[in-house]
N, C-alpha and C positions, 0 to 999 in steps of 0.2 A: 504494500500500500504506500501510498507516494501524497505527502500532505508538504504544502507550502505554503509559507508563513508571509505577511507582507509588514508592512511598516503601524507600528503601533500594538501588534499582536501580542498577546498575552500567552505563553505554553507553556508546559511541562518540556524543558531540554533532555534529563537526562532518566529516561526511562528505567530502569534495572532489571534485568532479565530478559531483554526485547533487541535483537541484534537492528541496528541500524544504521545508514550512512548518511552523511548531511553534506552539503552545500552551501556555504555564504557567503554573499554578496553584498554589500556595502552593509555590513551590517554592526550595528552598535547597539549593546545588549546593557541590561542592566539585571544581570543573577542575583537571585535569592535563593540561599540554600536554607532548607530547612528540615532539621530533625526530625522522622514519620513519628516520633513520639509525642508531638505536640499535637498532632492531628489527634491522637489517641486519647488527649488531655481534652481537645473541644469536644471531641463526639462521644466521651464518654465512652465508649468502646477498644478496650484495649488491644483486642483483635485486630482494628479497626488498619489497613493497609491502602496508604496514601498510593503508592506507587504500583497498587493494580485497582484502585477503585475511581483515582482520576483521568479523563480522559486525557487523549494528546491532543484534541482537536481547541483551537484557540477560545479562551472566552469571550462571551457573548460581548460584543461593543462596550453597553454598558458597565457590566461586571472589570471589563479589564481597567475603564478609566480609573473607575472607584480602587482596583490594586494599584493604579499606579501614583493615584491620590496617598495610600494608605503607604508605600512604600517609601514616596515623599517626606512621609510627616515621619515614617521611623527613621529615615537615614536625617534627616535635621534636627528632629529633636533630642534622638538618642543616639545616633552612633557620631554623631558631628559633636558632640560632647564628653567627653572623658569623665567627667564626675557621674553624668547619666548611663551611659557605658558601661560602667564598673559599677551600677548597682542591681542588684539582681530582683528587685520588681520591677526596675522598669523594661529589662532586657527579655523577661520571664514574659511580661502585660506585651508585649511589641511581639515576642514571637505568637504568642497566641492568636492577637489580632490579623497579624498576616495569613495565617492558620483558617481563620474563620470567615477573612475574606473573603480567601480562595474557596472551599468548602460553600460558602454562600454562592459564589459565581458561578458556580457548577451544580448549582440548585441542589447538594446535596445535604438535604436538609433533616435531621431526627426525626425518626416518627412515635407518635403515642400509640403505645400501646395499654392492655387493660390491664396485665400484670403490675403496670406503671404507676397508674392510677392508684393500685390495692397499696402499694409502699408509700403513698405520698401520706405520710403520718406526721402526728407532732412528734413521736419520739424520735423520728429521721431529723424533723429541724433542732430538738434541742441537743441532740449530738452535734449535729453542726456550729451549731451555733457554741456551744463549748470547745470546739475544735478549732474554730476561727477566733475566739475571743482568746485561747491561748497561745495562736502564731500569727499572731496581725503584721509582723516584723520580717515574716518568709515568705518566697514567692512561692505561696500557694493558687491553684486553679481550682474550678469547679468540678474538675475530675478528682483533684486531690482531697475535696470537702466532701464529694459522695462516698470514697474510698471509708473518710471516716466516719461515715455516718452509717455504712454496711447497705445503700443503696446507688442506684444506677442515677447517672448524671440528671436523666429526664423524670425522674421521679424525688430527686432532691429540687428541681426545679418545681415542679410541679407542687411538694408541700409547701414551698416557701410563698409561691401564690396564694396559696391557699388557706393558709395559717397566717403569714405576715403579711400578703399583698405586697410583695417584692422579691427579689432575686436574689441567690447565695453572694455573688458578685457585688449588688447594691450594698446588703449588710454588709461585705467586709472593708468596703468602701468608707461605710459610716462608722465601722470600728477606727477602722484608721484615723478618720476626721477626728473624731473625739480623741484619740491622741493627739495628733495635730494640735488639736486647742489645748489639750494640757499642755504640752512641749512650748505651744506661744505664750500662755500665761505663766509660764514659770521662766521664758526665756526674758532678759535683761540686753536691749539694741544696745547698751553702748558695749558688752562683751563682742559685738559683733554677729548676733543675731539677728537673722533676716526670715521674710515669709520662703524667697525662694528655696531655703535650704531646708527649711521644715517642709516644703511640699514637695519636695525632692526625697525628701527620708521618707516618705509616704505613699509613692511612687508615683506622684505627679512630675510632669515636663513641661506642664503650660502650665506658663503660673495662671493665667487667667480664667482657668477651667477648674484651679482649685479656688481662685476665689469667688468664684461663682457659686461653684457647688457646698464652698463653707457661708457664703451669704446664705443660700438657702437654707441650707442646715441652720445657721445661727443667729439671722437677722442682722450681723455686720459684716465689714470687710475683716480680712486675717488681721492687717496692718493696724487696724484697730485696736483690737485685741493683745498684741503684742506692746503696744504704747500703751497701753489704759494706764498701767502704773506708773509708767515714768515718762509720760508724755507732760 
């Protein structure tokens, strides 16, 4: 079979197990390698085999701009950064995304099943929820949160709807904030503390999406909260 790629395409280059020969022509690539175990980490599926379950054929128009929107914002925010770089939520949160990008592009999406529904218990979210509130500091995913809750990724999803009206990801989201504001109120600007580097230690890379997301959570900006005392 004989597939060619034109300018802008999105694909799988390096196949494994598939003998093949290629040809290119004026061509300027921008590779992403990624570990099949991160796919494993989004779909909940540890079976789960990147490298015979995505196609070679390019993604759809849409699907590819949005990769290459997402691959944009990892290589600026996080690998154009060295302090970002070198921290393992943010590097962890960036591989997933890519992960899940792709996995969306390619419409491969989880399905509900009923056994799913039977697991979506409280006693699944307060395991989790005990298991995130004691590693808010590792790069944990929602594969890693069902691991410890003794359910399947879609069925830890599915109580947390259900019980909390949010997602295992939201809540550890909001544990972390709530650090975040501790570390700002106990932090002292003239030591040289800054919001950027508390939402850096939390695994934000736009400061502006963490102080977005801690206005909502708290009705101020960070930088507030960090001066109340010694402003």
């Amino acid at each position: 079979m004989t597939r060619r790629y034109g300018v802008g395409d999105v694909f799988l280059a390096a196949p494994l197990g598939i003998e093949y020969n290629n040809e290119l022509q004026s061509y300027a690539d921008r590779p992403v390698g990624l570990d099949p175990s991160v796919f494993c980490e989004v779909t909940g599926d540890e079976a789960f085999d990147p490298l015979s379950r995505l196609r070679l054929d390019p993604l759809p128009p849409q699907a590819a701009a949005s990769w290459r929107r997402i691959v944009d914002f990892v290589k600026d925010s996080v690998l154009s950064n060295p302090e970002a770089a070198a921290n393992p939520l943010l590097v962890g949160s960036a591989q997933r995304l890519l992960a899940a990008t792709l996995l969306h592009g390619y419409g491969m999406e989880p399905t509900e099943r009923a056994e799913i529904r039977r697991d979506a218990t409280p006693a699944s979210v307060r395991r989790a929820i005990a298991f995130i509130e004691a590693n808010p500091d590792l790069d944990i995913s929602v594969a890693d949160i069902a691991r410890a809750s003794y359910v399947s990724v879609r069925a830890l999803q599915l109580a947390f709807r259900r019980h909390l009206d949010t997602t295992p990801m939201r809540y550890l989201r909001r544990v972390r904030l709530d650090l975040a504001r501790t570390d700002l109120q106990k932090a002292h600007p003239a030591d040289g503390a800054t919001v950027a580097d508390v939402a850096m230690r939390y695994g934000y890379t736009d400061r502006s999406r963490f102080a977005a997301d801690y206005h909502a959570a708290y009705g101020e900006h960070p930088h507030v909260t960090l001066r109340r005392l010694y402003g």
